[in-house]
Backbone atoms as SQL, in Angstrom:
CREATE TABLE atoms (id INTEGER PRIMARY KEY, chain TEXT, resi INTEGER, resn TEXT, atom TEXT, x REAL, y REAL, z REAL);
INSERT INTO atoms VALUES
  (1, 'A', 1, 'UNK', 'N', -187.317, -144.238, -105.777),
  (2, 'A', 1, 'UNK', 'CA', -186.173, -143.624, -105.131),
  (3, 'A', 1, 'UNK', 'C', -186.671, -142.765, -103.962),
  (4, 'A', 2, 'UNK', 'N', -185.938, -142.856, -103.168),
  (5, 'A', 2, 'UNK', 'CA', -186.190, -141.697, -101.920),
  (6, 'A', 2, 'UNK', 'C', -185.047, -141.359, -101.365),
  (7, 'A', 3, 'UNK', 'N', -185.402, -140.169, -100.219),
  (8, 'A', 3, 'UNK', 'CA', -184.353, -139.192, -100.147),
  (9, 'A', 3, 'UNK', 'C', -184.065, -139.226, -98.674),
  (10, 'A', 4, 'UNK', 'N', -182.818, -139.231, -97.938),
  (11, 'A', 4, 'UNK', 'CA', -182.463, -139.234, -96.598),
  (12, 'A', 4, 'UNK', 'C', -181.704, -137.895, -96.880),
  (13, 'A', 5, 'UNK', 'N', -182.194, -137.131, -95.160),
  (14, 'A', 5, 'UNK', 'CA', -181.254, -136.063, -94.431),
  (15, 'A', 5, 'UNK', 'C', -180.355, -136.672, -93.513),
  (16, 'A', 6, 'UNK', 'N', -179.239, -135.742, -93.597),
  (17, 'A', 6, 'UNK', 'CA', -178.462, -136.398, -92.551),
  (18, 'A', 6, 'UNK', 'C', -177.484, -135.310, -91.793),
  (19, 'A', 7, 'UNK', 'N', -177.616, -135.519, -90.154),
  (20, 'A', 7, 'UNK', 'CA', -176.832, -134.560, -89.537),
  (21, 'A', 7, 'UNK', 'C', -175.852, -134.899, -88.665),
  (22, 'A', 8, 'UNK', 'N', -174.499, -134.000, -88.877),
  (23, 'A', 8, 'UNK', 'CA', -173.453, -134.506, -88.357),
  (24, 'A', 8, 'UNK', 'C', -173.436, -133.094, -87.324),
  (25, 'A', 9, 'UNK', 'N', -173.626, -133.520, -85.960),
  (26, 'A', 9, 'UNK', 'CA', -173.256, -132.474, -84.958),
  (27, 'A', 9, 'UNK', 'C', -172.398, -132.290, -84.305),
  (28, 'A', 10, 'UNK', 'N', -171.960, -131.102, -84.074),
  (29, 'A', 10, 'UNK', 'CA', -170.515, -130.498, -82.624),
  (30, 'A', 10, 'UNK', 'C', -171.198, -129.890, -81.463),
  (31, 'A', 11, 'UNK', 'N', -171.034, -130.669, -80.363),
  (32, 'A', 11, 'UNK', 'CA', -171.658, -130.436, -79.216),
  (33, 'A', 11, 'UNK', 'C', -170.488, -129.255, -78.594),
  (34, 'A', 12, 'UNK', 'N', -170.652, -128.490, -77.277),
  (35, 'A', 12, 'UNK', 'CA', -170.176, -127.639, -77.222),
  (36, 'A', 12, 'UNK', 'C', -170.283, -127.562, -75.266),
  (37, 'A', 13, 'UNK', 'N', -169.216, -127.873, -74.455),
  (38, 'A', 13, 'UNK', 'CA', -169.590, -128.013, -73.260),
  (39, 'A', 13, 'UNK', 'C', -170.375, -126.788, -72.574),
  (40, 'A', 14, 'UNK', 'N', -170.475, -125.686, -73.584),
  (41, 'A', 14, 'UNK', 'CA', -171.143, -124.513, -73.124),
  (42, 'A', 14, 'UNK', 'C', -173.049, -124.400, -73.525),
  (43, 'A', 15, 'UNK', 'N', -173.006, -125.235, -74.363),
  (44, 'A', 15, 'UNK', 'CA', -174.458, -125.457, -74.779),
  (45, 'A', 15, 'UNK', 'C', -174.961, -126.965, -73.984),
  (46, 'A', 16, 'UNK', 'N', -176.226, -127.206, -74.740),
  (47, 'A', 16, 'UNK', 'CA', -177.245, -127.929, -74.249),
  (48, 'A', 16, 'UNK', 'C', -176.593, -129.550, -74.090),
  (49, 'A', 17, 'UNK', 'N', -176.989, -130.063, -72.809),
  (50, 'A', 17, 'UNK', 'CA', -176.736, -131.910, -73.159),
  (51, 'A', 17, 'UNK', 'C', -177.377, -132.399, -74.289),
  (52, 'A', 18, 'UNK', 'N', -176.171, -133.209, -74.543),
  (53, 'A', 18, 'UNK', 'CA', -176.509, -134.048, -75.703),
  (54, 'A', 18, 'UNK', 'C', -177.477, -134.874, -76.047),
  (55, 'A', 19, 'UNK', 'N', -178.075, -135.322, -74.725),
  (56, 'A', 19, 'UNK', 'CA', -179.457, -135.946, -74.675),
  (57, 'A', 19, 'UNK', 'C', -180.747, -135.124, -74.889),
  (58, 'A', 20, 'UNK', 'N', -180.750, -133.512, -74.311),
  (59, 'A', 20, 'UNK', 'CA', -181.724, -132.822, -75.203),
  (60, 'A', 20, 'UNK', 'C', -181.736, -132.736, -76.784),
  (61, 'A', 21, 'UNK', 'N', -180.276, -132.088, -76.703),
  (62, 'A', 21, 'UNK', 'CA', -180.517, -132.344, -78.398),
  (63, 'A', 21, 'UNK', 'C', -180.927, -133.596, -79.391),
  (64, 'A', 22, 'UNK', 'N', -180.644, -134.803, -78.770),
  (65, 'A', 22, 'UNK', 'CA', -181.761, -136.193, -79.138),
  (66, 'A', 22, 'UNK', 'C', -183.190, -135.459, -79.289),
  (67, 'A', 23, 'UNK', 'N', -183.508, -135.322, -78.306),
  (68, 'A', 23, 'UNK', 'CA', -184.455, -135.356, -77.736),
  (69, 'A', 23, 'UNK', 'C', -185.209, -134.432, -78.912),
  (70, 'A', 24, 'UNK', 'N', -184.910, -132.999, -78.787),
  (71, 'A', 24, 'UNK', 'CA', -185.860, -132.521, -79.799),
  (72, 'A', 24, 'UNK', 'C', -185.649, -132.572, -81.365),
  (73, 'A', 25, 'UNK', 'N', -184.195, -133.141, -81.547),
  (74, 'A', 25, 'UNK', 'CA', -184.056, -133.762, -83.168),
  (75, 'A', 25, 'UNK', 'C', -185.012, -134.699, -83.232),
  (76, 'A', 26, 'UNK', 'N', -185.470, -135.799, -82.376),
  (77, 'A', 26, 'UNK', 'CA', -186.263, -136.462, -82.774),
  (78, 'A', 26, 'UNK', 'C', -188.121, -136.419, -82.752),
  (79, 'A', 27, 'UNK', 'N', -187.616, -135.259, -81.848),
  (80, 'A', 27, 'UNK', 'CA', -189.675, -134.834, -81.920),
  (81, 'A', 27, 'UNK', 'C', -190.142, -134.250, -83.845),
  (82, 'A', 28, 'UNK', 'N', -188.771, -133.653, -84.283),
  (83, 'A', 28, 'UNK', 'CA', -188.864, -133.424, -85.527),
  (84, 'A', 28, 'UNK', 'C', -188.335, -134.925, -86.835),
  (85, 'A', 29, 'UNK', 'N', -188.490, -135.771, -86.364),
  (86, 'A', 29, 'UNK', 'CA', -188.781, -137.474, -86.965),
  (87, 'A', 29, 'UNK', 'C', -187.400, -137.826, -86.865),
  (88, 'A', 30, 'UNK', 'N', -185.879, -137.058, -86.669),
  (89, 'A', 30, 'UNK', 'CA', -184.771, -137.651, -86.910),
  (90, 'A', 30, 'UNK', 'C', -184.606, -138.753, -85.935),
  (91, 'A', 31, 'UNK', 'N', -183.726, -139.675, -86.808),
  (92, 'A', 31, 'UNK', 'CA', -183.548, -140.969, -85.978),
  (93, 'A', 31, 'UNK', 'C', -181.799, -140.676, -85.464),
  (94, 'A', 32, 'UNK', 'N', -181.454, -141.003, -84.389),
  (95, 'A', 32, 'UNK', 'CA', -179.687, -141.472, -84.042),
  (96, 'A', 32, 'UNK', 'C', -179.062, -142.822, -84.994),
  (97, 'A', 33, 'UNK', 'N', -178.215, -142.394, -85.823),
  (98, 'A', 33, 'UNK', 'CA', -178.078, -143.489, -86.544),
  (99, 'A', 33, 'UNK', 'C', -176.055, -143.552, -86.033),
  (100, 'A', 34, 'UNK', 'N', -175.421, -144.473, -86.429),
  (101, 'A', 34, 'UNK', 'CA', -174.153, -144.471, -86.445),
  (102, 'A', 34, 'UNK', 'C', -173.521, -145.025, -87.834),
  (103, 'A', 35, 'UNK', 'N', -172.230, -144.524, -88.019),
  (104, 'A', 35, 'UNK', 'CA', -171.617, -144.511, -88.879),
  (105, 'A', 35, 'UNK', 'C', -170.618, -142.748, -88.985),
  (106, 'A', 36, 'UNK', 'N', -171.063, -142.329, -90.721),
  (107, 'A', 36, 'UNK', 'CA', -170.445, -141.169, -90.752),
  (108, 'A', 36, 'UNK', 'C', -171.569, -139.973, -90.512),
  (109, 'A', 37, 'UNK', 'N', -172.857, -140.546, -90.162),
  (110, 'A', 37, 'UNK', 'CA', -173.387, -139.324, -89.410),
  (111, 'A', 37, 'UNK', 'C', -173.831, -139.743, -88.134),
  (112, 'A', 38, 'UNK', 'N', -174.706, -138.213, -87.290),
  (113, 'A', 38, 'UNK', 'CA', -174.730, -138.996, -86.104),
  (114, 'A', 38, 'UNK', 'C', -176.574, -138.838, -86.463),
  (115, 'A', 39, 'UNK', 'N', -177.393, -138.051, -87.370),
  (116, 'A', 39, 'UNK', 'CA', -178.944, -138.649, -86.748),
  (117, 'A', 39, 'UNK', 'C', -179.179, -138.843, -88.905),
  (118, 'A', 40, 'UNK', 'N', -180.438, -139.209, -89.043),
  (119, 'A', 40, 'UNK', 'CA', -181.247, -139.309, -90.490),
  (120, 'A', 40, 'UNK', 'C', -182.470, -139.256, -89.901),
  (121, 'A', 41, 'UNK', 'N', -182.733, -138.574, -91.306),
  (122, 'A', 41, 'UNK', 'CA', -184.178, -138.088, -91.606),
  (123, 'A', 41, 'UNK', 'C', -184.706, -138.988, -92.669),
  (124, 'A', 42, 'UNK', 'N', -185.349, -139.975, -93.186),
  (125, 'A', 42, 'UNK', 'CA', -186.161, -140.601, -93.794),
  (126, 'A', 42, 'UNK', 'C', -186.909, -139.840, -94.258),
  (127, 'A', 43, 'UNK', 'N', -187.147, -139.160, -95.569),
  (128, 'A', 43, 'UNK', 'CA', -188.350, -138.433, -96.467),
  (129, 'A', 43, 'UNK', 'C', -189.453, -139.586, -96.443),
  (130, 'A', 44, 'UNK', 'N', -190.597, -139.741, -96.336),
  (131, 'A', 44, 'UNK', 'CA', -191.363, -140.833, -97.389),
  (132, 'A', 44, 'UNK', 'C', -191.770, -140.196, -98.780),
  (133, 'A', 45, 'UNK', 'N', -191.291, -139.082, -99.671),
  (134, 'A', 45, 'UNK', 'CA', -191.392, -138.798, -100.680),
  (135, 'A', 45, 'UNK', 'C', -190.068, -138.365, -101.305),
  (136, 'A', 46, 'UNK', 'N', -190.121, -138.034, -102.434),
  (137, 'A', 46, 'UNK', 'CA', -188.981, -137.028, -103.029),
  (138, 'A', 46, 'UNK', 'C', -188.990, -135.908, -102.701),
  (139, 'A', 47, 'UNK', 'N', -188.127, -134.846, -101.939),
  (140, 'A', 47, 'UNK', 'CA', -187.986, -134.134, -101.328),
  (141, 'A', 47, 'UNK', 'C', -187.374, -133.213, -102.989),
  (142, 'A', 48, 'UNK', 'N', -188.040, -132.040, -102.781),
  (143, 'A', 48, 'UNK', 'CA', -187.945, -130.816, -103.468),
  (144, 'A', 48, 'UNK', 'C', -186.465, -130.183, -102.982),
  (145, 'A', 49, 'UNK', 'N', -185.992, -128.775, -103.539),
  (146, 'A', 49, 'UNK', 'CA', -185.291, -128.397, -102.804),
  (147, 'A', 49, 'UNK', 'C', -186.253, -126.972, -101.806),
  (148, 'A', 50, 'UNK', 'N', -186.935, -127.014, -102.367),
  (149, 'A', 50, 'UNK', 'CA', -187.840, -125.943, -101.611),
  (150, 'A', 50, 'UNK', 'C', -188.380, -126.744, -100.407),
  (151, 'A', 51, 'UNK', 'N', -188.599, -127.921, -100.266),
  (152, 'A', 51, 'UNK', 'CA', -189.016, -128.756, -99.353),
  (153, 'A', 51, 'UNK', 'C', -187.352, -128.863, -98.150),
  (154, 'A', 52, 'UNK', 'N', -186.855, -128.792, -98.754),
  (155, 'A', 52, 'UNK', 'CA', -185.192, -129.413, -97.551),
  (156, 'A', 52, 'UNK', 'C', -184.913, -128.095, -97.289),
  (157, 'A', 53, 'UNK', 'N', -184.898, -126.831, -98.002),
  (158, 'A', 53, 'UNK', 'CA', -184.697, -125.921, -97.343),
  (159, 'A', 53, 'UNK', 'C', -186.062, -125.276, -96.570),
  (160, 'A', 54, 'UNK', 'N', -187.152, -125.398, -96.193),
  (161, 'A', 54, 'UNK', 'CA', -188.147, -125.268, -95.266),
  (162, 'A', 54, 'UNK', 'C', -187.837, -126.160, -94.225),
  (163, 'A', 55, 'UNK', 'N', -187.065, -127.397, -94.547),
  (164, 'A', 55, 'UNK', 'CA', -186.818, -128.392, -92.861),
  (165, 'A', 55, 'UNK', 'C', -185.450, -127.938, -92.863),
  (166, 'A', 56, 'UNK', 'N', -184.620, -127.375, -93.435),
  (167, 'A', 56, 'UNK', 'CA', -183.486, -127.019, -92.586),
  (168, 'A', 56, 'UNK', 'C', -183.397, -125.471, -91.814),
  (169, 'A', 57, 'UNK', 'N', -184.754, -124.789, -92.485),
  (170, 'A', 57, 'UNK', 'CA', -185.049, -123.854, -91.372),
  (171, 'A', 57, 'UNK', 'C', -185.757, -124.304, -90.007),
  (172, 'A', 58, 'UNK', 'N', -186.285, -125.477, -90.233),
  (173, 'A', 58, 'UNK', 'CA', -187.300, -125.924, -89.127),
  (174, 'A', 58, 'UNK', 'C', -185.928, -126.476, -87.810),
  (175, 'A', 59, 'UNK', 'N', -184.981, -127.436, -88.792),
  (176, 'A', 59, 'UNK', 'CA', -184.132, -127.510, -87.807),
  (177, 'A', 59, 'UNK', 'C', -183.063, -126.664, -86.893),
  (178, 'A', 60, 'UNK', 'N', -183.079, -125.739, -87.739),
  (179, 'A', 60, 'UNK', 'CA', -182.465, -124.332, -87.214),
  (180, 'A', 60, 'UNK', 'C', -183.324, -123.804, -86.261),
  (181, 'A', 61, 'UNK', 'N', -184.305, -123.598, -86.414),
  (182, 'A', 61, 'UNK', 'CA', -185.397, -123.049, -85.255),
  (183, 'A', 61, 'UNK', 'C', -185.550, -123.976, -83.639),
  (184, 'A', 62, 'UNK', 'N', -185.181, -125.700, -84.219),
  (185, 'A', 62, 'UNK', 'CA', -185.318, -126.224, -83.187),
  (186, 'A', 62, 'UNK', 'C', -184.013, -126.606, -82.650),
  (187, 'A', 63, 'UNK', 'N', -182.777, -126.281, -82.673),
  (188, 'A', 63, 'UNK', 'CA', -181.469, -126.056, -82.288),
  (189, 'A', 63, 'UNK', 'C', -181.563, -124.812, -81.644),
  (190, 'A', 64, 'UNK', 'N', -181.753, -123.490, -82.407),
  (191, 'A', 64, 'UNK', 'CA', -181.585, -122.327, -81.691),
  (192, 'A', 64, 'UNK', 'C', -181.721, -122.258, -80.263),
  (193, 'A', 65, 'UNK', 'N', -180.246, -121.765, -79.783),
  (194, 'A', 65, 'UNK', 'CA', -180.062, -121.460, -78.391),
  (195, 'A', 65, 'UNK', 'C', -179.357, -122.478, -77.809),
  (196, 'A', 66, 'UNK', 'N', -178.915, -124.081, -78.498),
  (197, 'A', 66, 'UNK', 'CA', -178.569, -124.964, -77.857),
  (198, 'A', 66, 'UNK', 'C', -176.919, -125.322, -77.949),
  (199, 'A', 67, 'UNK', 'N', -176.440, -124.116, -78.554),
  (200, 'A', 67, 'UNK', 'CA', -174.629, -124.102, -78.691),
  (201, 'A', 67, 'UNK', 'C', -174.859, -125.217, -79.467),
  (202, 'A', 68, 'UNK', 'N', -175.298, -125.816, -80.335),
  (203, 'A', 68, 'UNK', 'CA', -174.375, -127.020, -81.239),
  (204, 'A', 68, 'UNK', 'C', -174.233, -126.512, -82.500),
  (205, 'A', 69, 'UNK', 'N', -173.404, -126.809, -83.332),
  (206, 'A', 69, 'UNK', 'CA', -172.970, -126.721, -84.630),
  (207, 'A', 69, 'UNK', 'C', -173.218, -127.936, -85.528),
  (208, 'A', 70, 'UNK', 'N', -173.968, -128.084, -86.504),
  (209, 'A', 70, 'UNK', 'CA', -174.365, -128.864, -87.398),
  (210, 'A', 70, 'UNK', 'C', -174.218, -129.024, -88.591),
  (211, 'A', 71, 'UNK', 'N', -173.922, -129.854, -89.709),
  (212, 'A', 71, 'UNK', 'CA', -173.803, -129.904, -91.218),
  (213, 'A', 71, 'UNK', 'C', -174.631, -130.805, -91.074),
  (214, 'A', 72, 'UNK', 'N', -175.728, -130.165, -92.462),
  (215, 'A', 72, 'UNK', 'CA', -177.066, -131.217, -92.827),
  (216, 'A', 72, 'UNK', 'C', -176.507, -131.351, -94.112),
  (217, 'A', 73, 'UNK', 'N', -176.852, -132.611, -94.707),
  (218, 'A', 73, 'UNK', 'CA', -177.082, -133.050, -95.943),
  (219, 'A', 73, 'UNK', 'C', -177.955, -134.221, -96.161),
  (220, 'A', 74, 'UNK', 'N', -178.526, -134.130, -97.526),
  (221, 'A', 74, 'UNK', 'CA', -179.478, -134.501, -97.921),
  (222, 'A', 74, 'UNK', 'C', -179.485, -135.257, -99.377),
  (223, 'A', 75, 'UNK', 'N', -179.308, -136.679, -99.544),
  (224, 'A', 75, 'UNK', 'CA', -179.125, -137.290, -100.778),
  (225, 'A', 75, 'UNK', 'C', -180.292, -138.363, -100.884),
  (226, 'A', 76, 'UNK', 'N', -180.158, -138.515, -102.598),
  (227, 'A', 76, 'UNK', 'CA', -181.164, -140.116, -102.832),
  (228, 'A', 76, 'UNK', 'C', -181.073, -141.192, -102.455),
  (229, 'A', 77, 'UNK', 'N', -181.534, -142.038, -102.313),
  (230, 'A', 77, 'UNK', 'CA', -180.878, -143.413, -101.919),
  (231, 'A', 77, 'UNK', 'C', -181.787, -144.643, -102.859),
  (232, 'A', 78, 'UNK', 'N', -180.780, -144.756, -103.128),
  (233, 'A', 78, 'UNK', 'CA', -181.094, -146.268, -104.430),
  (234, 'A', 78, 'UNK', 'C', -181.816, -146.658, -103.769),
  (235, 'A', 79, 'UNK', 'N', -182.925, -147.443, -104.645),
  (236, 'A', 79, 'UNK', 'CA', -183.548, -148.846, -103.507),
  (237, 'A', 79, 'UNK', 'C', -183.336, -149.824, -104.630),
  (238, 'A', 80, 'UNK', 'N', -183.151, -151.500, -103.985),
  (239, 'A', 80, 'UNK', 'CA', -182.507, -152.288, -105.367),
  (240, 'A', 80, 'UNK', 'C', -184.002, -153.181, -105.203);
């Protein structure tokens, strides 16, 4: 089993283009995915909760200052 993050963002015409915020979500491994979110994070392990809350400070640190608003979540994902 393994574990995906996933972030759904609100851009804000007063903050950063949307293409920066790509930009440094993905220096931190997130991919742009579509559907009901807009990026994922691929764990290659089982993610702790002490582990998801150290990367959702990391992602907070690398947003800060860029006006967007974000909901992260973070579930298992079957593999068949």
């Amino acid at each position: 089993m393994t574990m995906n993050s996933y972030i759904t963002m609100m851009f804000s015409t007063e903050g950063s283009l949307p293409s920066q915020v790509v930009d440094r979500l993905q220096m931190i491994g997130f991919k742009p995915c579509t559907g009901n979110y807009d990026f994922v994070y691929e764990w290659d392990k089982n993610a702790t909760i002490e582990d998801t809350i150290y990367f959702a400070d990391k992602i907070h640190e690398v947003l800060n200052g860029m006006g967007v608003l974000y909901s992260l979540e973070t579930d298992e994902v079957l593999e068949l």
